[in-house]
MARVO-332714 format. One record per residue (C-alpha): residue number from 1; residue in three letters; x, y, z. Coordinates in Angstrom, 3 decimals. Layout:
REM residues N
<NUM,'ALA',<X,Y,Z>>
...
***
This chain:
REM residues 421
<1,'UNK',<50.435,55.551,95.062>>
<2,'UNK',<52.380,55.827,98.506>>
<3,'UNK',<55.804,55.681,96.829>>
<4,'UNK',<54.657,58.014,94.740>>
<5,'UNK',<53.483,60.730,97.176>>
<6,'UNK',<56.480,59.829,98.620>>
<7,'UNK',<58.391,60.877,95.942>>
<8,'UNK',<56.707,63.409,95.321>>
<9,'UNK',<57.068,64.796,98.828>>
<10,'UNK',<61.007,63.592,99.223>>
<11,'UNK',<61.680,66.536,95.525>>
<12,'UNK',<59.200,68.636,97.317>>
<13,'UNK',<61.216,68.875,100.206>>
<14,'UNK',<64.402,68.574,98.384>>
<15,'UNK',<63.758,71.731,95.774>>
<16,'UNK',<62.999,73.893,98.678>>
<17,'UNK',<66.211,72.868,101.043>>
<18,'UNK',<68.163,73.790,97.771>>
<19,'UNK',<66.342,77.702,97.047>>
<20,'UNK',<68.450,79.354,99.873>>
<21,'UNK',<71.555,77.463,97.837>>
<22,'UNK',<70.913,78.815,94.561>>
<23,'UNK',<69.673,82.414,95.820>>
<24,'UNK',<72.907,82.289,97.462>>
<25,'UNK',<74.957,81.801,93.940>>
<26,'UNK',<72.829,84.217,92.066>>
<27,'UNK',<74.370,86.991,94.889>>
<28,'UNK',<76.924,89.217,93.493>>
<29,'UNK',<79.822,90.057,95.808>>
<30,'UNK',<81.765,93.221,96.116>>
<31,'UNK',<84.443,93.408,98.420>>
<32,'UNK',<84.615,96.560,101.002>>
<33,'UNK',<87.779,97.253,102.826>>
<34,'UNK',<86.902,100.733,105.137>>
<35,'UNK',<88.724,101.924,107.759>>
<36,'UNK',<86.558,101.052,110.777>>
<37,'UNK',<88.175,100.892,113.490>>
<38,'UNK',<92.097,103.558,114.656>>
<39,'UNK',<92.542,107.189,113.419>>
<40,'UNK',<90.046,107.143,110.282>>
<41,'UNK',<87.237,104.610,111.568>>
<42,'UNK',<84.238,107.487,111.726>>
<43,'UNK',<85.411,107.572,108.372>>
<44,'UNK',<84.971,104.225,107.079>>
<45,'UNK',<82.030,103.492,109.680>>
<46,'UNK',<80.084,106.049,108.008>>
<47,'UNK',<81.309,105.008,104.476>>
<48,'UNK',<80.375,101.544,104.928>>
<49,'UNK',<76.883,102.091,105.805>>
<50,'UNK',<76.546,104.131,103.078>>
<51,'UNK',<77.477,101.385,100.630>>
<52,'UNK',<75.139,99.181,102.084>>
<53,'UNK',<72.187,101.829,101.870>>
<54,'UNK',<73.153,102.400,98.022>>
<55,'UNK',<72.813,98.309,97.364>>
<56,'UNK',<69.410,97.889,99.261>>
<57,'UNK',<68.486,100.606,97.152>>
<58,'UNK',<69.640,98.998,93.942>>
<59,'UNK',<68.483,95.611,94.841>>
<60,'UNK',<65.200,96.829,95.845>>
<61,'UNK',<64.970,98.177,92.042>>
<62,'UNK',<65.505,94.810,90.586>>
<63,'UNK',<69.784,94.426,91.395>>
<64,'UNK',<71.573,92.785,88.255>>
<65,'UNK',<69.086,90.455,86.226>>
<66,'UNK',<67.252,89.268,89.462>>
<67,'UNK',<70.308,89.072,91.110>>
<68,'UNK',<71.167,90.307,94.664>>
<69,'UNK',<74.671,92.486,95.446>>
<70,'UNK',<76.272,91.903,98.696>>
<71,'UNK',<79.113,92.923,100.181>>
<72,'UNK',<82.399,91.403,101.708>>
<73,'UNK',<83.291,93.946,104.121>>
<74,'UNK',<86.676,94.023,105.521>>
<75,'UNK',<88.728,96.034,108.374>>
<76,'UNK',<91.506,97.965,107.001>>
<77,'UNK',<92.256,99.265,110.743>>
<78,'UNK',<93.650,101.912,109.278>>
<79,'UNK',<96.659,99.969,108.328>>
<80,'UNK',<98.222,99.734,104.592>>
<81,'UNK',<99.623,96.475,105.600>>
<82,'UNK',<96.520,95.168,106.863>>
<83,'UNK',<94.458,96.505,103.942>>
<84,'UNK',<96.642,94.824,101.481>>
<85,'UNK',<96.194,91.573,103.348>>
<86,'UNK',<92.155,92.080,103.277>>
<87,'UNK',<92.175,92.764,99.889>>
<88,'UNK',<94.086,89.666,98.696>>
<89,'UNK',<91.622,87.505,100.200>>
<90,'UNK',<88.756,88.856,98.957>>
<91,'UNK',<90.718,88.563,95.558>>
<92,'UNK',<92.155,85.863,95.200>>
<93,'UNK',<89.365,83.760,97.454>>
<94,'UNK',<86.291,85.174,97.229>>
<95,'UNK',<87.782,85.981,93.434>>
<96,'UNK',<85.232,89.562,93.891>>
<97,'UNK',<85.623,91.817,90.614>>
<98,'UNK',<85.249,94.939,92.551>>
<99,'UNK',<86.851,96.215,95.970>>
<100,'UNK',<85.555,99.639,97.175>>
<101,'UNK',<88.035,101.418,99.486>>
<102,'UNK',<90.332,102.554,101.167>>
<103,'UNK',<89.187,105.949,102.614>>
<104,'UNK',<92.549,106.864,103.431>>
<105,'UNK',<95.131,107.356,100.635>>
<106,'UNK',<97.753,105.611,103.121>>
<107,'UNK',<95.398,102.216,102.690>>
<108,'UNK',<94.127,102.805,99.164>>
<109,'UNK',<97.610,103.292,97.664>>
<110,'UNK',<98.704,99.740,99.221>>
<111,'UNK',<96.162,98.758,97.830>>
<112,'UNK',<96.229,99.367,94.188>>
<113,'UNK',<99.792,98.586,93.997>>
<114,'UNK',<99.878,95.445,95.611>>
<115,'UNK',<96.512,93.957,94.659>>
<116,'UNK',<93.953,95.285,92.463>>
<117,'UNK',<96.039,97.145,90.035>>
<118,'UNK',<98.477,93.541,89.174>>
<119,'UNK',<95.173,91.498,88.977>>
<120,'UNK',<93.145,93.934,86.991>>
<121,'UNK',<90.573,93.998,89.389>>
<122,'UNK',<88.318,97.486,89.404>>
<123,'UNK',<88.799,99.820,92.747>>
<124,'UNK',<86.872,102.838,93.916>>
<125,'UNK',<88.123,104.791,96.437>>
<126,'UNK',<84.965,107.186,98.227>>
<127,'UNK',<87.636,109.739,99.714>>
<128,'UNK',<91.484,109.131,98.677>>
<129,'UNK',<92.816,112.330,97.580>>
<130,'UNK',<96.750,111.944,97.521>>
<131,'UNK',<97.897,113.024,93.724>>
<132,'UNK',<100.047,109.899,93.955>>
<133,'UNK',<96.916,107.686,92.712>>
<134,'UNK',<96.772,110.135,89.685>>
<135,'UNK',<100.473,110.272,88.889>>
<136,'UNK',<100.317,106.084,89.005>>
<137,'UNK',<97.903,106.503,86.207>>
<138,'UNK',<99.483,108.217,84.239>>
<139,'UNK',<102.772,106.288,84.874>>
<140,'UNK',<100.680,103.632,83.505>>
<141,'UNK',<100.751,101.223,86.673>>
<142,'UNK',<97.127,101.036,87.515>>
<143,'UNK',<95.495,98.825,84.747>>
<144,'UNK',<92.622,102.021,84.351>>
<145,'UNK',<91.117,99.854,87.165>>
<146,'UNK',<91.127,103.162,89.983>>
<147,'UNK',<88.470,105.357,90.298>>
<148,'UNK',<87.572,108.104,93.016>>
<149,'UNK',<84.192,110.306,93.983>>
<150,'UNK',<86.755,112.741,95.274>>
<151,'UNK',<88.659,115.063,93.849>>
<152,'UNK',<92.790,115.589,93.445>>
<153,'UNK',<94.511,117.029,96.492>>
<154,'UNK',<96.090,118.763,93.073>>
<155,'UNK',<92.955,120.680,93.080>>
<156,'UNK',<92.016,120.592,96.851>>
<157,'UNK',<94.467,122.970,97.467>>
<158,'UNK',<93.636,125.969,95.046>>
<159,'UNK',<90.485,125.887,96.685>>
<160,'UNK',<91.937,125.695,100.240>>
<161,'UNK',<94.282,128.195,99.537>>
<162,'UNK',<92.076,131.102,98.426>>
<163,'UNK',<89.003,129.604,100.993>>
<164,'UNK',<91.990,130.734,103.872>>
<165,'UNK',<93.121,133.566,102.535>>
<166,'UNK',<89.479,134.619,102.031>>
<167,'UNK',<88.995,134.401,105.460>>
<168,'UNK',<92.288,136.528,106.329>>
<169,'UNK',<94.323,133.330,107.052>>
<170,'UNK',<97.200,135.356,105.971>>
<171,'UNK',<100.168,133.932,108.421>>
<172,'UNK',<99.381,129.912,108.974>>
<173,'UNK',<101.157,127.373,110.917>>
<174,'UNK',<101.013,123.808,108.956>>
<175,'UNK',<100.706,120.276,111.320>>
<176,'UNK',<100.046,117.295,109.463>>
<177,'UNK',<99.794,113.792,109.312>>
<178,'UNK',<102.980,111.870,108.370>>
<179,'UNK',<101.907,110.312,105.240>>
<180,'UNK',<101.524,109.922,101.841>>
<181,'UNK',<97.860,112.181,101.704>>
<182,'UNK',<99.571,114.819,104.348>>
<183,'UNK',<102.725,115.426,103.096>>
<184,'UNK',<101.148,115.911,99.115>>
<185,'UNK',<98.362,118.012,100.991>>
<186,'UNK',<101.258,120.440,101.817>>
<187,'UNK',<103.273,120.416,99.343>>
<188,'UNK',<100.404,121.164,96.790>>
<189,'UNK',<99.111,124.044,99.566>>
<190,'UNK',<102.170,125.333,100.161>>
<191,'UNK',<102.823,126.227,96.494>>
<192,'UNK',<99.817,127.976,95.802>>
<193,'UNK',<99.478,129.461,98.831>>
<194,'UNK',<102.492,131.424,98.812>>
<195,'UNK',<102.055,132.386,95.459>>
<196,'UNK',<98.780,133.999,96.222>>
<197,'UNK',<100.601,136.095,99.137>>
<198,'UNK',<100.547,134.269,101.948>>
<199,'UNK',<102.970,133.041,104.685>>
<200,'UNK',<103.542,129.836,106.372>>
<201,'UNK',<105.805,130.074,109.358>>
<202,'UNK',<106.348,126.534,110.389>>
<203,'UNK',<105.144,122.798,108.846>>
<204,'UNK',<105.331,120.099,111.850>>
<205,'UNK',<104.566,116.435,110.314>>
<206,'UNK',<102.766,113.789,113.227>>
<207,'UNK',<102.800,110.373,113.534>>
<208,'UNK',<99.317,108.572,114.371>>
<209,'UNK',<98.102,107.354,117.687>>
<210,'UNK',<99.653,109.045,120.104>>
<211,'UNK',<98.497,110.124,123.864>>
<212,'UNK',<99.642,113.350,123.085>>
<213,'UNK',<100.429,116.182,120.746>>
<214,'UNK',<102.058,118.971,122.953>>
<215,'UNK',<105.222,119.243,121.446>>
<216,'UNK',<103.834,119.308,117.708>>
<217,'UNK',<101.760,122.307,118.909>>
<218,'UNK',<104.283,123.589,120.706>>
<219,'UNK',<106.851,124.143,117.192>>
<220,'UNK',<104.240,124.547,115.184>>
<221,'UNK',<103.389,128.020,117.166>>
<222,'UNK',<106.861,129.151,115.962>>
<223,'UNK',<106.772,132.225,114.233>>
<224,'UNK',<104.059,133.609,115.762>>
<225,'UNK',<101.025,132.414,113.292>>
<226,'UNK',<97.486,133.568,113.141>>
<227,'UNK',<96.157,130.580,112.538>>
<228,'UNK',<95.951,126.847,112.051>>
<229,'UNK',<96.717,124.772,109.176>>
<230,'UNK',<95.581,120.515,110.849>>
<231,'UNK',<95.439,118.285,108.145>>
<232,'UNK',<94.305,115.220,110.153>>
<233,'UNK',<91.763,112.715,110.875>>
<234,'UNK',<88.916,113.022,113.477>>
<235,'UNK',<90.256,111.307,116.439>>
<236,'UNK',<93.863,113.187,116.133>>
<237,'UNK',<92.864,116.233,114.996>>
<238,'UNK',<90.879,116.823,118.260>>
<239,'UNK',<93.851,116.091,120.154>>
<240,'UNK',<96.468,118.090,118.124>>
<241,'UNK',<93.291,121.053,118.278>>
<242,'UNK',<93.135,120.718,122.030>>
<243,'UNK',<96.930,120.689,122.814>>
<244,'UNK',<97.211,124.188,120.272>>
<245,'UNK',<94.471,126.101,122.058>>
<246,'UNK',<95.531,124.798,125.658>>
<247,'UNK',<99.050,126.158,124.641>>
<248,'UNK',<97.745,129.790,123.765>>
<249,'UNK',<97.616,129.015,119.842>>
<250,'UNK',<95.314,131.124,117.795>>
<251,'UNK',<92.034,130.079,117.638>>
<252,'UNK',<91.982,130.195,113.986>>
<253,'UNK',<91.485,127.333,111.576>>
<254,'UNK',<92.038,125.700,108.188>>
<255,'UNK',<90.611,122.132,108.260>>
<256,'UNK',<90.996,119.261,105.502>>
<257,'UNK',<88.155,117.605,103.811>>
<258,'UNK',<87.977,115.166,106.170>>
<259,'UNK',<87.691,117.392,109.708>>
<260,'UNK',<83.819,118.366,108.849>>
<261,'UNK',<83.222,116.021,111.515>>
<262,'UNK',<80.496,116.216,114.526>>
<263,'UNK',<82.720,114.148,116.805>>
<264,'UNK',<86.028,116.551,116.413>>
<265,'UNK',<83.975,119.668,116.635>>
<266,'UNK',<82.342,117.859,120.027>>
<267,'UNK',<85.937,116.659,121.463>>
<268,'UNK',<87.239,119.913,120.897>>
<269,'UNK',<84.700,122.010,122.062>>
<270,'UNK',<82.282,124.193,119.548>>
<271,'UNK',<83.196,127.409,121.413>>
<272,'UNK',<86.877,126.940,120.386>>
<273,'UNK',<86.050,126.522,116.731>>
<274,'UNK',<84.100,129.734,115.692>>
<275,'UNK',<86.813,130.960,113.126>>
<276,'UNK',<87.135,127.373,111.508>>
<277,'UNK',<87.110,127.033,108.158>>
<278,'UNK',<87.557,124.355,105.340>>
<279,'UNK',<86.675,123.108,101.680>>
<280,'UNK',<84.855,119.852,100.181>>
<281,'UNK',<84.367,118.529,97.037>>
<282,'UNK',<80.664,118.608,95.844>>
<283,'UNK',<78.481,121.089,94.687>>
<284,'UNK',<74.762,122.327,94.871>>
<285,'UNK',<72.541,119.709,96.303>>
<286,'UNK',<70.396,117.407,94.087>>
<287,'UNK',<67.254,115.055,94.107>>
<288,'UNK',<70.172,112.361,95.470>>
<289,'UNK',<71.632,114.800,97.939>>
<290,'UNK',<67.666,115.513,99.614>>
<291,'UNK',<67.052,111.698,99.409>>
<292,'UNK',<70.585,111.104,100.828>>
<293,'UNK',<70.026,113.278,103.740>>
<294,'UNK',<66.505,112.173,104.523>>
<295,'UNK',<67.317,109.011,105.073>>
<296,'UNK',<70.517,107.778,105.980>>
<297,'UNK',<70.397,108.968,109.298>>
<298,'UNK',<67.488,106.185,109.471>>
<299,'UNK',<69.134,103.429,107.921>>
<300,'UNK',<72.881,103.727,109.206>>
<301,'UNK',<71.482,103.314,112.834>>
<302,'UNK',<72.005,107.402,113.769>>
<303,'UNK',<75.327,108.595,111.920>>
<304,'UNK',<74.570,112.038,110.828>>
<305,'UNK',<74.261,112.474,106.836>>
<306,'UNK',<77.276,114.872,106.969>>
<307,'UNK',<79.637,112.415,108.560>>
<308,'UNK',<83.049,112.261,106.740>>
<309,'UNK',<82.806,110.350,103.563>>
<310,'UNK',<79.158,109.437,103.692>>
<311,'UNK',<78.175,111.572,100.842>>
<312,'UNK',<80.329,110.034,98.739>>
<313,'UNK',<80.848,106.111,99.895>>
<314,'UNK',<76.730,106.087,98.651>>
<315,'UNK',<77.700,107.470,94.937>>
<316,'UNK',<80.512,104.635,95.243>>
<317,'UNK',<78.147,102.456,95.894>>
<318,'UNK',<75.742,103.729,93.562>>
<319,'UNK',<78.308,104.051,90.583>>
<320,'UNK',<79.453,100.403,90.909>>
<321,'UNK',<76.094,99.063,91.283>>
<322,'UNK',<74.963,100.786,87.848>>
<323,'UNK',<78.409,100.041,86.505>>
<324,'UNK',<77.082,95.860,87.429>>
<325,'UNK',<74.184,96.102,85.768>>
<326,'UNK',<75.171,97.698,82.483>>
<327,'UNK',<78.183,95.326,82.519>>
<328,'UNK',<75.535,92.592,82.472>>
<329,'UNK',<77.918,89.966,84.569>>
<330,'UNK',<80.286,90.357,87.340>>
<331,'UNK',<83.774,90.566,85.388>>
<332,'UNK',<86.393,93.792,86.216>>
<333,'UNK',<86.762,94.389,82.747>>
<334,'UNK',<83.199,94.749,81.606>>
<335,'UNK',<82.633,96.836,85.007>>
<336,'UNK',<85.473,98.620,84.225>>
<337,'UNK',<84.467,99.964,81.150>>
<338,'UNK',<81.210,100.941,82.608>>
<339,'UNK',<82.284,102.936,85.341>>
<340,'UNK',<82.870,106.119,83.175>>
<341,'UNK',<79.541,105.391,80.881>>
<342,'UNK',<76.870,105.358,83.491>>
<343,'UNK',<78.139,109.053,84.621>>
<344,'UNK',<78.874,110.038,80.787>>
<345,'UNK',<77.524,113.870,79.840>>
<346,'UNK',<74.233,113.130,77.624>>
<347,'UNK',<72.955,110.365,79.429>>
<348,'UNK',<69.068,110.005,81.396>>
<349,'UNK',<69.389,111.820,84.761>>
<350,'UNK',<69.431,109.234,87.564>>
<351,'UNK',<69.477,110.075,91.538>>
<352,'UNK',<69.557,107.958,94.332>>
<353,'UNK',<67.259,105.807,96.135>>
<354,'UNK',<65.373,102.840,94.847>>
<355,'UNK',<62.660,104.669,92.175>>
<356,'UNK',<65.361,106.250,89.994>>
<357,'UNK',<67.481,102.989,90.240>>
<358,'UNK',<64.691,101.002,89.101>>
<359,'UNK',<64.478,104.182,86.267>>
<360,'UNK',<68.246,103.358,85.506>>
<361,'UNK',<67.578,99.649,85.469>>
<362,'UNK',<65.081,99.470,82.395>>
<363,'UNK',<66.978,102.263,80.379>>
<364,'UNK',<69.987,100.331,80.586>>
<365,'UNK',<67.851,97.288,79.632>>
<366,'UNK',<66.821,99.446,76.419>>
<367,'UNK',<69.954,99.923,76.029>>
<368,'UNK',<69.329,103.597,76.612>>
<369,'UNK',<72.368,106.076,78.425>>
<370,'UNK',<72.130,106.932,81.572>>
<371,'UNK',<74.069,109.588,83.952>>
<372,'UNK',<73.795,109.019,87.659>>
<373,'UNK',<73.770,112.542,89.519>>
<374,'UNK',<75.246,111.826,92.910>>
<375,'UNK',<74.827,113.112,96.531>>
<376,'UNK',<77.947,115.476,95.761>>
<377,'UNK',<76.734,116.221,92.740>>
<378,'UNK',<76.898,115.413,88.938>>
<379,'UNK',<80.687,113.692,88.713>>
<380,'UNK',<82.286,112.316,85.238>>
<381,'UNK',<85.952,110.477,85.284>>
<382,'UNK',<88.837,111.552,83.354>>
<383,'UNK',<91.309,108.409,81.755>>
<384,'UNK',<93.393,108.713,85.058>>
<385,'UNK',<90.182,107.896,87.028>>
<386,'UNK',<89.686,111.563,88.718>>
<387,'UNK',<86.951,113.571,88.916>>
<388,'UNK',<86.825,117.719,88.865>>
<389,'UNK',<85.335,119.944,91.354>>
<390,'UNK',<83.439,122.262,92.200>>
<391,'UNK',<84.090,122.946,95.888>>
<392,'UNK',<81.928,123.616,98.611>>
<393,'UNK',<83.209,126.314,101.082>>
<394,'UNK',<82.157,126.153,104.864>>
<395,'UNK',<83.149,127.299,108.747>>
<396,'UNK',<81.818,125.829,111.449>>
<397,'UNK',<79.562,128.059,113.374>>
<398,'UNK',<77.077,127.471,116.679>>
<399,'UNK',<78.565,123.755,117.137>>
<400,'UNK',<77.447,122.859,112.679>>
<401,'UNK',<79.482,122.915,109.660>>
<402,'UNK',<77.718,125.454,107.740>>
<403,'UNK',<78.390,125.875,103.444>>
<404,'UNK',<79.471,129.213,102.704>>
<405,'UNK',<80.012,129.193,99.225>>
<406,'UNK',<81.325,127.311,96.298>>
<407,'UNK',<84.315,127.384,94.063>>
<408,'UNK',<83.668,126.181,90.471>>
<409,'UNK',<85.880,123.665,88.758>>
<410,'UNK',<86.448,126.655,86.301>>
<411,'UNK',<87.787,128.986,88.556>>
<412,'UNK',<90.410,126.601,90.215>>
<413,'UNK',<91.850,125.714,86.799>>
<414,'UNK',<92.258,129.210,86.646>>
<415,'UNK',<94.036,130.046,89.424>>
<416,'UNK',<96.157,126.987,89.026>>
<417,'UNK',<97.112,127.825,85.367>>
<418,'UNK',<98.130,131.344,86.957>>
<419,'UNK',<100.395,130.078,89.770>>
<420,'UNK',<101.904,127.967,86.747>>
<421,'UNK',<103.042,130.308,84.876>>
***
């Protein structure tokens, strides 16, 4: 009877050192390579965070069959080179089926060319706009394995055209970042720009990092603009923004996407940016934006809801964690293929947070269609990976990006068919 208790106690003891072990396997891993730390790490701070909101959401709900999703999270430092080298680890060691990032086109493109688009394995981008990662598509070089909750630079700049010249941005100097997402930003501006009627006097590229922008600011006033065009990240935007107004440049602004930031309008001074102005991709708030904004704040440790990227690194998140569970297993292919289904037109309304996922959960388990409905809105994915607009206006105003209006996806297909012609 001793040996046997002993026994008994020895499997006892054994079965519960080995639980951990086999919760462990039952995780599902996705890789995350973000930009968090040089010129775009509010960026990928905030996006991060947001990814790990939209899985303790999702695993709250039930995850995949019981199963937990973690993440692999990886520092791009802004770096192509040292994204590609993060990525190929978590591919070829940690052999994850899905890598979400970069933010930056400059590390996303890297990338997909180097890594996930030669081993077929599935990549969503939150906030890569550079037309590039569509024309690969269609040059048939990605696999179908890219996908982005942002929209085209293509299209970003019909809206940022006519949001300037709204705002009597008529005469606009252009600095931008030296790289693949500034220089397409222009080029895609310029032309519609000018074809609506207005003029750019000078475009002055940048390089990254540097202690100071005074002689970019300096050409770029050339001309004799009335305003701003900065096409930039946080950390250098604030310092090209500071060198242009210290200079006597107008202060007048166009912003990217991307400059909606608290910490640029802070290091550059609120006062400064009264006439600022810029364009997003999103559109009305849902049920997912009011949960979204009611509780990040919370859960990401006191980054503000409307910190770049946020929005939309949750509804990455979000997307690939549906896209797991009506794959059924962790395999690129299968999650590939359900990327576009569980945002199809026609399917259940889902919104964030850990209810609706649950929702989501037993409809797919039905075997029932569902359509997630994101924090920037409702989003479906053409064959190229892209999603439409609309676009949300805004200026900043009293120190807060304020939304001014909105620009449907209709209306900038028609003003882009019109410069076409």
């Amino acid at each position: 009877m001793r040996k046997m208790l002993l026994l008994t106690s020895m499997l006892t003891a054994l079965s519960a050192s080995a639980l951990p072990a086999l919760a462990a396997d039952c995780d599902i891993t996705v890789g995350l390579v973000m930009e968090l730390t040089g010129p775009a790490g509010e960026y990928g701070q905030a996006g991060a965070k947001s990814v790990d909101m939209a899985f303790r959401d999702f695993n709250e709900a039930g995850g995949v069959n019981g199963c937990k999703l973690v993440t692999d999270t990886r520092d791009s430092q802004s770096q192509g080179t040292v994204a590609v080298d993060q990525a190929t680890q978590l591919v070829n060691i940690k052999k994850v089926p899905v890598i979400i990032g970069g933010i930056i086109s400059s590390v996303s493109l890297p990338i997909l060319t180097s890594v996930t688009g030669p081993a077929g394995v599935v990549q969503v981008s939150p906030a890569s706009s550079s037309p590039t990662l569509t024309q690969l598509g269609r040059d048939g070089k990605t696999n179908g394995v890219f996908f982005r909750t942002i929209t085209s630079d293509a299209l970003q700049s019909v809206a940022a055209a006519k949001h300037a010249l709204g705002q009597g941005l008529k005469k606009i100097a252009i600095i931008h970042v030296n790289n693949d997402f500034g220089v397409n930003l222009v080029r895609e501006f310029k032309e519609v720009y000018e074809k609506l009627g207005g003029t750019i006097t000078s475009v002055t590229p940048y390089n990254e990092k540097q202690a100071s922008y005074s002689s970019e600011a300096s050409a770029a006033m050339a001309g004799e603009p009335e305003a701003l065009y900065l096409i930039s990240y946080p950390v250098d935007g604030a310092t090209i923004a500071r060198a242009w107004i210290s200079g006597g440049g107008p202060q007048k602004f166009m912003l990217n996407d991307g400059m909606n930031s608290s910490e640029f309008i802070s290091s550059v001074g609120a006062q400064y940016l009264e006439e600022a102005y810029g364009i997003s991709s999103g559109t009305s708030p849902t049920k997912s934006t009011e949960y979204f904004n009611a509780n990040y704040e919370a859960f990401s440790g006191g980054i503000k809801p409307d910190a770049p990227a946020a929005d939309r690194s949750y509804d990455a998140g979000a997307i690939v964690a549906l896209a797991i569970a009506k794959a059924g297993k962790p395999e690129a292919a299968a999650i590939k293929t359900a990327i576009p289904e569980v945002v199809a037109d026609g399917g259940e309304p889902i919104y964030a947070g850990k209810e609706e996922f649950a929702k989501a959960l037993g409809l797919i388990k039905e075997g029932k269609p569902i359509k997630y409905e994101g924090v920037i809105g409702p989003v479906t994915f053409d064959q190229y990976g892209d999603i439409t607009g609309p676009f949300r206006l805004w200026r900043i105003q009293g120190g807060e990006v304020k939304t001014v209006g909105e620009m449907s996806a209709e209306e900038v297909a028609k003003i882009k068919a019109e410069i076409q012609k």
